[in-house]
C-alpha positions as CSV (number, residue, x, y, z in Angstrom):
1,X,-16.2,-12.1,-2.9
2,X,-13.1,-11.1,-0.5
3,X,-14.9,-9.6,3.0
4,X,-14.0,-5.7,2.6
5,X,-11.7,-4.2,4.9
6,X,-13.6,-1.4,5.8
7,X,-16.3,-4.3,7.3
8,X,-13.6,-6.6,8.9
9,X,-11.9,-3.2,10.6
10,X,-15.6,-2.4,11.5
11,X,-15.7,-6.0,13.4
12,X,-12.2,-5.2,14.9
13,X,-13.4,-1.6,16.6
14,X,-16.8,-2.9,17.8
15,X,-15.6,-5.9,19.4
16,X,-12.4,-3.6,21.0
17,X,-14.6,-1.1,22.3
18,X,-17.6,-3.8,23.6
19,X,-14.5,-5.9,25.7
20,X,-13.2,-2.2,26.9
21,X,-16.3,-1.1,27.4
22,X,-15.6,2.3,25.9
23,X,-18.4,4.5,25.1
24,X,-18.3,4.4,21.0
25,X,-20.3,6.0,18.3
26,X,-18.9,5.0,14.5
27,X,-20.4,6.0,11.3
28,X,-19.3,4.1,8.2
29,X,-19.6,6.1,5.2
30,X,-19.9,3.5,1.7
31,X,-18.8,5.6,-1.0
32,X,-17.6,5.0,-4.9
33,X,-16.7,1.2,-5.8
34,X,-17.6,0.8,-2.0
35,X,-21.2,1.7,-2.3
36,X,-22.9,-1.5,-3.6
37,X,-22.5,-3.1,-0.2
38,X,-25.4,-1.1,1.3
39,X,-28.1,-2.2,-1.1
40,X,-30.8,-5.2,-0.9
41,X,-30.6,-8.5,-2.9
42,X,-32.4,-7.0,-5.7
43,X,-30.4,-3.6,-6.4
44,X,-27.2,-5.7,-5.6
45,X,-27.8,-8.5,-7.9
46,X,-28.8,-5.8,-10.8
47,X,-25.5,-3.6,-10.1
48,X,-23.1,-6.9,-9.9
49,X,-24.8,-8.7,-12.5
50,X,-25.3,-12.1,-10.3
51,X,-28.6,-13.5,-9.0
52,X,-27.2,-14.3,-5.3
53,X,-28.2,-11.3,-3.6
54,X,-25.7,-9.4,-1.2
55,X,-23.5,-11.5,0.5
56,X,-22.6,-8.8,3.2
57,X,-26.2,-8.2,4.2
58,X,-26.0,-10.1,7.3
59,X,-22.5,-8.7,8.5
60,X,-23.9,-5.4,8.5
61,X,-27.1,-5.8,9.3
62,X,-24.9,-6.9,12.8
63,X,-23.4,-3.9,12.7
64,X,-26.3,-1.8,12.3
65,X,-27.4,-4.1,14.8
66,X,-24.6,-3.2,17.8
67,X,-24.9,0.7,16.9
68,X,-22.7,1.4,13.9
69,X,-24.6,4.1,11.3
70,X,-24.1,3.0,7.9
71,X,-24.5,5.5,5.5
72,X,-24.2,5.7,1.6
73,X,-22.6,8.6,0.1
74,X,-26.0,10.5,-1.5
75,X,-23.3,11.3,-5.0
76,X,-22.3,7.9,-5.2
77,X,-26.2,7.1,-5.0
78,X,-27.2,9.7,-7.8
79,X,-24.6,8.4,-10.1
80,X,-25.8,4.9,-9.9
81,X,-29.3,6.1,-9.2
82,X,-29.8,4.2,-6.3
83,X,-32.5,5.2,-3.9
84,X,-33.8,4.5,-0.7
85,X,-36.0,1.6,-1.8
86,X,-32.8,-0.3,-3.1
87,X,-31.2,0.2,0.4
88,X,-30.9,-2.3,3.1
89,X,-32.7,-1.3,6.1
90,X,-31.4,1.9,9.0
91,X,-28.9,2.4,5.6
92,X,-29.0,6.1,5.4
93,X,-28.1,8.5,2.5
94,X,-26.2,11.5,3.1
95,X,-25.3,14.6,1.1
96,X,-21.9,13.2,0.1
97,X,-19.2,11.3,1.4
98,X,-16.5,14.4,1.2
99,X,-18.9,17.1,3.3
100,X,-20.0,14.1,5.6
101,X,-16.8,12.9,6.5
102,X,-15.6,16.7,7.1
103,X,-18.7,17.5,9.0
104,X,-18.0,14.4,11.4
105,X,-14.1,15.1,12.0
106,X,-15.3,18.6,12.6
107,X,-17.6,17.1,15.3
108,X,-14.8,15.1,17.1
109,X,-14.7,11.6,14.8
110,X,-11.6,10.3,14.0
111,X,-11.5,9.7,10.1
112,X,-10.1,5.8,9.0
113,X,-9.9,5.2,5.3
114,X,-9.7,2.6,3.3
């Protein structure tokens, strides 16, 4: 499929802040029809009905990899009753998106939807 936007706009802010070389924390938060990008081969291929495995696994594994925290919204987990083991790894579940993404504006983030 189409790369999402909330990974290419990932891409975008990482690579901005590495040539500016701002200081940078940003926490994705994969919720509702996002969600299925944080989950391993196996879980993937079972939610999407395919046997090709997740073909964003290595994008954010680079992510993960330069400091972004991915997390998967812990409502959006229940409902599909995914759990950790269905993860990709350093994905990390929270509560739920809406408290999550309140709790980090509260802390200073600036919120970008998609």
């Amino acid at each position: 499929g189409d790369l999402p936007a909330s990974i290419f706009h990932m891409q975008l802010i990482k690579n901005d802040a590495t040539r500016w070389n701002a200081k940078n924390d940003v926490v994705a938060v994969f919720h509702t029809n996002a969600g299925h990008v944080t989950l391993n081969d196996e879980a993937y291929n079972a939610e999407r009905n395919i046997a090709t495995g997740n073909p964003f696994k290595a994008l954010l594994a680079d992510l993960i990899g330069r400091g972004v925290r991915v997390e998967l919204c812990g409502a959006t987990a229940a409902a599909h009753k995914w759990g950790n083991a269905d993860l990709l790894p350093d994905v990390k579940v929270n509560t739920d998106a809406m408290a999550r993404l309140t709790q980090l504006v509260q802390e200073g983030f600036i919120k970008i939807s998609e």
